[in-house]
C-alpha positions as CSV (number, residue, x, y, z in Angstrom):
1,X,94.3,113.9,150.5
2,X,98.3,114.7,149.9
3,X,101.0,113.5,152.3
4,X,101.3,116.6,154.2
5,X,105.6,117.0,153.9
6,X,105.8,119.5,157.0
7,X,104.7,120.4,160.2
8,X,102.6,123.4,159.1
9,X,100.9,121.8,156.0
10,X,100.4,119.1,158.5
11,X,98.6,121.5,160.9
12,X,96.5,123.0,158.2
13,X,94.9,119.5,157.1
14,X,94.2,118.6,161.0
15,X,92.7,122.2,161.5
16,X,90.3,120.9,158.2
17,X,89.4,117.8,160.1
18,X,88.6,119.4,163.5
19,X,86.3,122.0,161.8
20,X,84.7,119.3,159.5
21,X,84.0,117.3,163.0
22,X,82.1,120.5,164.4
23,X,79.8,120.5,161.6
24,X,79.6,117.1,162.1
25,X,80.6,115.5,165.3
26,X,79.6,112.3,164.7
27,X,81.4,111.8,161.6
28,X,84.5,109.7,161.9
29,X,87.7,110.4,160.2
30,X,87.9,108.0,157.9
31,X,90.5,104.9,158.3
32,X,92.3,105.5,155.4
33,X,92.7,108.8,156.1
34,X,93.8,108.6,159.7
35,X,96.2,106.3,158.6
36,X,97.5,108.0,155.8
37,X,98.3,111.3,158.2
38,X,99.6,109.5,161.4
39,X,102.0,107.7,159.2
40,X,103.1,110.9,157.6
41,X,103.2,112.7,160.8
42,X,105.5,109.5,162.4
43,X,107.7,110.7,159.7
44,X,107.8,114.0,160.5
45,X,108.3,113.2,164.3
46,X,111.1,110.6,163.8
47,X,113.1,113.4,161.6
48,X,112.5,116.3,164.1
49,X,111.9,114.7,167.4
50,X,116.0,113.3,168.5
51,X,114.4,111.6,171.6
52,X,112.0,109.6,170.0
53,X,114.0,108.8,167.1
54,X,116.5,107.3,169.7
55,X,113.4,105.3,171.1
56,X,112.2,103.8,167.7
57,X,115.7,102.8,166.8
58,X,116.2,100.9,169.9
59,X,113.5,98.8,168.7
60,X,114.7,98.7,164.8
61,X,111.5,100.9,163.6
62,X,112.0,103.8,161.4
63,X,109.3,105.3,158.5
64,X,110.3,102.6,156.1
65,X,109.1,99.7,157.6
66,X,106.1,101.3,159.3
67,X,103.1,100.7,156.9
68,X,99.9,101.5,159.0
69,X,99.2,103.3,162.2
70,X,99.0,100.4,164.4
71,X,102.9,100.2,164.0
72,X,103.5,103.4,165.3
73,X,106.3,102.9,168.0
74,X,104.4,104.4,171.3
75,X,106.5,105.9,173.9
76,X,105.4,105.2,177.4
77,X,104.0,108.1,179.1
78,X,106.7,107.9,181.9
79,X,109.5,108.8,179.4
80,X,108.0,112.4,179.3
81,X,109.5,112.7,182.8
82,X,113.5,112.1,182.0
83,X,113.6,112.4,178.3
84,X,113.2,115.8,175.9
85,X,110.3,114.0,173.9
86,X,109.8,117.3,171.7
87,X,110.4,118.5,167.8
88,X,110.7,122.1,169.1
89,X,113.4,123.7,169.0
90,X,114.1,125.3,172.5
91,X,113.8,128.7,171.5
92,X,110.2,128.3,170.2
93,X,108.9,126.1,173.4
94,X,106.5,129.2,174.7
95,X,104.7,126.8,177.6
96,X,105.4,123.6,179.0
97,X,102.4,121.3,180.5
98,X,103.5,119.4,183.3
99,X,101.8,115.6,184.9
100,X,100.2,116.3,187.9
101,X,101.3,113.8,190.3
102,X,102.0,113.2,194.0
103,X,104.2,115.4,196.0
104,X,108.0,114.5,195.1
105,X,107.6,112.6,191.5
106,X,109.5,114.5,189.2
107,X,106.7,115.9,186.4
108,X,106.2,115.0,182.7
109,X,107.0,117.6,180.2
110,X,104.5,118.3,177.5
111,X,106.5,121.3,175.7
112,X,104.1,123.4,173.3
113,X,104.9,126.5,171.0
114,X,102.5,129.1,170.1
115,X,100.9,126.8,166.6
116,X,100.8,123.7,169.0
117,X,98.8,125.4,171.8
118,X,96.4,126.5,169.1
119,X,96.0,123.5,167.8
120,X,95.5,122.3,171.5
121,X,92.4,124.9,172.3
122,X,91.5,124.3,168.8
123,X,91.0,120.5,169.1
124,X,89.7,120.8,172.9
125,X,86.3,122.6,171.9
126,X,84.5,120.8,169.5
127,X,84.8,117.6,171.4
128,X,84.1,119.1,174.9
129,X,80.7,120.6,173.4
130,X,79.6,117.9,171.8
131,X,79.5,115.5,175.1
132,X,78.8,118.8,177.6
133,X,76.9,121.0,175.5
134,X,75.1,119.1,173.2
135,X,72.4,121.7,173.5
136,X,74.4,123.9,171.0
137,X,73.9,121.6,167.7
138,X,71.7,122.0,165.0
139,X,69.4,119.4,166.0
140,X,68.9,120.5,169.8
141,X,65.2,121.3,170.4
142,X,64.8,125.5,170.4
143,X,63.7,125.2,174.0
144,X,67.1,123.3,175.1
145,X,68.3,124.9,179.1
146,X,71.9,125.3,178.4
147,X,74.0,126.5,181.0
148,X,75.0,130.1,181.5
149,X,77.3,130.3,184.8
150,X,80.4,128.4,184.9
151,X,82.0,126.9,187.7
152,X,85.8,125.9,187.6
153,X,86.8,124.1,190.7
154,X,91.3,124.6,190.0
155,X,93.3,127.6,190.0
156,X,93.2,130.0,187.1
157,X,96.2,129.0,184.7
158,X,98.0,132.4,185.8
159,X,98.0,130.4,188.7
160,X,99.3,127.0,187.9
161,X,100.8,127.7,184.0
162,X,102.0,124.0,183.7
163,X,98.5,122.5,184.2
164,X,96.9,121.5,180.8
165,X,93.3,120.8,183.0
166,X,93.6,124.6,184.2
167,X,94.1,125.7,180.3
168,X,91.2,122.8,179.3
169,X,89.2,125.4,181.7
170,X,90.4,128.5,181.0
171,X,89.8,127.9,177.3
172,X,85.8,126.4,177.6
173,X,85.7,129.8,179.6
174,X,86.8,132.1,176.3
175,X,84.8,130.1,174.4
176,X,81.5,129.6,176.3
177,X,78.3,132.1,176.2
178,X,78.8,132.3,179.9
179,X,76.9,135.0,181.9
180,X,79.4,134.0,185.2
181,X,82.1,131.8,185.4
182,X,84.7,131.6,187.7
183,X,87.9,129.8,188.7
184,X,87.2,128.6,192.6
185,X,90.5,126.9,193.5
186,X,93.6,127.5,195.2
187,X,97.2,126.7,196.1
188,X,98.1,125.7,199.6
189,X,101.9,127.0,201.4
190,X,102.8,123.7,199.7
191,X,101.9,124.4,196.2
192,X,98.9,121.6,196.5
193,X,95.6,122.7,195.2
194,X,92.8,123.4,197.4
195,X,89.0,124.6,197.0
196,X,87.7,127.5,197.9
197,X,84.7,125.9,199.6
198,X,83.0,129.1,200.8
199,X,83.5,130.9,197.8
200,X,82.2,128.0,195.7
201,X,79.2,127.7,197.6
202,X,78.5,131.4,197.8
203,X,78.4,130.8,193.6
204,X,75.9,127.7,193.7
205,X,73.6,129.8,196.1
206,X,73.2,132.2,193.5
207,X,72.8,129.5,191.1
208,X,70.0,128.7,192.8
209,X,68.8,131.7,193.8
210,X,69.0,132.9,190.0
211,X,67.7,129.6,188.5
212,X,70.6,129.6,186.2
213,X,72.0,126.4,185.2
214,X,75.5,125.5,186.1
215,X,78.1,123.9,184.8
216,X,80.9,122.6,187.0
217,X,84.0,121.1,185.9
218,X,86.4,119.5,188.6
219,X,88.8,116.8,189.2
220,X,87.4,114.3,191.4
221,X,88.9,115.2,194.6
222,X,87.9,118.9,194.3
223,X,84.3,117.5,194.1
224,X,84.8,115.6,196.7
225,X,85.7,118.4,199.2
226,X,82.7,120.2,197.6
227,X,80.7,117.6,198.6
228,X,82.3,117.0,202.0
229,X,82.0,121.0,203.0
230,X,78.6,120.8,202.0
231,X,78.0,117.7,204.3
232,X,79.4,118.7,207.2
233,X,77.4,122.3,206.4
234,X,74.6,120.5,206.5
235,X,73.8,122.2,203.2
236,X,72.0,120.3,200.0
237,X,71.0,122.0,196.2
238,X,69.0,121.3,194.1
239,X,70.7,123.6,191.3
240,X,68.5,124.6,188.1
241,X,67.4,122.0,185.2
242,X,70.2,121.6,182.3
243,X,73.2,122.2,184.8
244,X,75.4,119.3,184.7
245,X,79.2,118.2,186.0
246,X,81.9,117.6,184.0
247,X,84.4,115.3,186.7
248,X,87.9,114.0,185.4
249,X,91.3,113.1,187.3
250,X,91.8,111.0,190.6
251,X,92.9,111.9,194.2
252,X,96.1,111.0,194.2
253,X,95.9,111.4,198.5
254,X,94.4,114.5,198.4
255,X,90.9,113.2,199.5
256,X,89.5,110.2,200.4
257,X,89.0,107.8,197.5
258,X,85.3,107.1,196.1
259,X,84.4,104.5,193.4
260,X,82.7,106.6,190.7
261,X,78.9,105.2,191.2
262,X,79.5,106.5,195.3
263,X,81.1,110.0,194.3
264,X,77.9,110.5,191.6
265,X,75.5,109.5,193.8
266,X,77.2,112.5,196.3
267,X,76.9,115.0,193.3
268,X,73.3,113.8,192.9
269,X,72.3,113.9,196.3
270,X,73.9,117.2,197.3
271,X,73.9,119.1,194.5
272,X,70.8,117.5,192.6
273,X,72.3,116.9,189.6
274,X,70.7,113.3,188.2
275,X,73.7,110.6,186.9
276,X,73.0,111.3,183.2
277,X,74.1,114.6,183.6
278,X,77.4,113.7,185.0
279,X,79.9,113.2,182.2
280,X,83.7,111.8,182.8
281,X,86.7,113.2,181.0
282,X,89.9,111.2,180.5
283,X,93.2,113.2,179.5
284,X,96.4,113.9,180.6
285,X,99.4,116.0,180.1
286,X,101.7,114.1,177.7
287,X,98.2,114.4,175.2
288,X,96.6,116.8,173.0
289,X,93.1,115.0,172.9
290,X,90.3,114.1,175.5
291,X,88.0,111.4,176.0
292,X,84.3,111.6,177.5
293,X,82.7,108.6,178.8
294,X,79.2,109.7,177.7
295,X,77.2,113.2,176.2
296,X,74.5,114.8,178.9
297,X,71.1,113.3,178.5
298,X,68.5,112.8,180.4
299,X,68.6,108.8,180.6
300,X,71.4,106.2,181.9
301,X,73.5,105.3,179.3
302,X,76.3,102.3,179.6
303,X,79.1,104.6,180.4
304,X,82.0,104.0,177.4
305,X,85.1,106.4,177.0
306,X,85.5,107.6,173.1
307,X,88.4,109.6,171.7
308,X,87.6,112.3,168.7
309,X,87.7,111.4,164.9
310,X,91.7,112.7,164.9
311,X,92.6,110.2,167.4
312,X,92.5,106.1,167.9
313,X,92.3,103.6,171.1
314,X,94.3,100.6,171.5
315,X,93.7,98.0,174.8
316,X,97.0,96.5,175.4
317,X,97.5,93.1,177.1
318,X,100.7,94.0,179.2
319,X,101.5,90.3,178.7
320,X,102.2,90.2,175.3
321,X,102.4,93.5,173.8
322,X,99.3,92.7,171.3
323,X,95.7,94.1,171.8
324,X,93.3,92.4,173.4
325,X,89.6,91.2,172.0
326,X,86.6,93.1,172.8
327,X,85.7,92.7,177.0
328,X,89.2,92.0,177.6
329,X,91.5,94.1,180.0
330,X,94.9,96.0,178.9
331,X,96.6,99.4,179.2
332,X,95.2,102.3,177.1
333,X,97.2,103.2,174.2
334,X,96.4,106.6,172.6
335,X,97.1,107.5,169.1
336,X,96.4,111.1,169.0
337,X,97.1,113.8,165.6
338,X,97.0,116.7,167.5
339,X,100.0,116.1,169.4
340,X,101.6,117.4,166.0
341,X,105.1,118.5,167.8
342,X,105.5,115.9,170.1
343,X,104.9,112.5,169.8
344,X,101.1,111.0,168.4
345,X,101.6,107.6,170.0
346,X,101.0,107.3,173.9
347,X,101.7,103.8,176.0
348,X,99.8,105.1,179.4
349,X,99.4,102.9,182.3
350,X,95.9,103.0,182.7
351,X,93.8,100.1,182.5
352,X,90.6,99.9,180.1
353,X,88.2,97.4,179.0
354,X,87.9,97.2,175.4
355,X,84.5,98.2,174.4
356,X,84.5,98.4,170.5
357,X,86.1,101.0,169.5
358,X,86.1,102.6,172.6
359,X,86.8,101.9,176.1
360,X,85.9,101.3,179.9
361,X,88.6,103.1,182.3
362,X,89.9,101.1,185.3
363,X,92.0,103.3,186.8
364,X,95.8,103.2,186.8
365,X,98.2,99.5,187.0
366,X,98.9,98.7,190.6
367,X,102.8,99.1,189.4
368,X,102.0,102.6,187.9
369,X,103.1,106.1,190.0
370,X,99.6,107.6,191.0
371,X,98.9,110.6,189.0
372,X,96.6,112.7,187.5
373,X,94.4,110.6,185.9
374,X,94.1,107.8,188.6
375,X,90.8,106.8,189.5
376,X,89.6,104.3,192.1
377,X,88.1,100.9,189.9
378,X,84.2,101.3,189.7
């Protein structure tokens, strides 16, 4: 493999990779190779990135002295909010993703141009079928129940244009065989997103009524008012076999909190979905890559958060900088190749349990602003 010496020859190789991983999802991307492009691509970032290089000089790093990935200065995912953290020029920065915190935080800024948002949708599918549609490989029985009616529980992206979740959705929409999908949330006077319960559950009626398995893909306090609507309706499901939920985010005050194992139970009980059918997504704005906890099946699984082949997982003790052995506690540090016009290495503050090569999520540090991907502790 040759040291890609640009951003677009650099693009082409990951493009290779992410198709190779469709044919073969379970096929990693080799350690030499991932370390061979995220070095080049720290090169590449430190030349055209002003910000960052700033940051790595500060701590007396540059290409020279880096020799594997795991020396990859990371920047912390709060410096997306005050700095320009970006090796596009203005005049090609065609969207911007922003963090989706509380009320009155000032936002991250994820800046893509037109090859970066490709890249984006690009990387975003092959990954999202294999742990939600596993159904659609070659080695799925004929007889498989995929699901054919899609239910998105945010605003449409013409609606909220800086929300990378909303473009997640809008994209597995284009790219699904879906017979009905639709977008079933909402933005209050204050610009907060709400649910369109009524509508929502008009759609799972007919779900029902149809015997047409459903997806639904929601952050978790969209779920939750879901669930509580359906509560207080008195109102229970018990939607089609081979529909399945796809839950990711927090609540960030916009519902009441539930520990994962209560809010699953909920989707269980009310909308008769079993556990093993529930699937968790971890992502977040100043990233190009997403983690599931698990692919649908119909057994219980020990729920562990994996990255694609383009991307790498580091636990870090916030003590001493280093990562942790396996079972111990640290922040989640996300090395990430499609971020190809940005920066690939991301310090978050969320805490994981290192679980081989992957992770258990804890939610966010006490210290850490609540935001998107906050999540009460199981």
């Amino acid at each position: 493999m040759c040291t890609p010496a640009h951003f677009g020859e650099f693009a082409t190789l990951l493009r290779e990779i992410i198709r190779s991983s469709c044919s073969h999802p379970a096929l990693p991307c080799s350690e030499q190779a991932f370390d061979r492009l995220a070095v080049s691509l720290f090169g590449l970032q430190f030349d055209q990135n002003p910000s960052y290089r700033l940051l790595c000089e500060s701590r007396n790093l540059s290409p020279p002295r880096v020799a594997h990935w795991t020396q990859i200065p990371s920047v912390p995912a709060l410096a997306f909010n005050e700095m320009d953290l970006s090796c596009l020029p203005p005049q090609e920065r065609t969207a911007v993703f922003h963090s989706s915190g509380t009320t009155g935080q000032r936002p991250s800024r994820h800046f893509h141009g037109d090859v970066s948002l490709e890249l984006y949708e690009a990387s975003l599918w092959p990954w999202f079928s294999t742990h939600l549609l596993p159904e659609l490989s070659a080695a799925a029985p004929p007889n498989a129940q995929i699901p054919r009616r899609l239910v998105m529980l945010s605003p449409p992206p013409e609606v909220v244009p800086h929300s990378s979740l909303a473009r997640m959705f809008a994209t597995i929409q284009r790219q699904g065989n879906w017979n009905e999908s639709g977008f079933f949330g909402q933005l209050d006077v204050s610009g907060n997103w709400t649910l369109d319960t009524a509508a929502a559950v008009a759609c799972l009626k007919q779900a029902a009524e149809f015997r047409q398995a459903t997806l639904i893909l929601g952050t978790a306090f969209s779920l939750v008012h879901l669930l509580d609507h359906l509560h207080e309706s008195g109102l229970a499901f018990q939607l089609p076999a081979g529909s399945r939920v796809m839950e990711t985010g927090g609540y960030k005050g916009r519902s009441r909190a539930l520990a994962r194992p209560e809010l699953h139970a909920l989707i269980s009980r009310y909308l008769g979905i079993p556990a093993g059918r529930i699937v968790c997504e971890y992502g977040m704005s100043e990233l190009s890559s997403q983690a599931y906890d698990r692919a649908v099946s119909n057994t219980a699984v020990n729920r562990r958060f994996g990255f694609p082949p383009w991307a790498r997982v580091q636990i870090i003790s916030a003590e001493t900088g280093q990562e942790v052995g396996e079972g111990q506690t640290g922040l989640i540090r996300v090395f990430d190749l499609a971020n190809v016009y940005s920066v690939l290495a991301i310090q978050t503050e969320d805490l994981g349990i290192r679980r081989g090569e992957g992770f258990e999520l804890l939610g966010r540090a006490q210290t850490a602003e609540p935001r998107g991907c906050s999540l009460a502790a199981a």
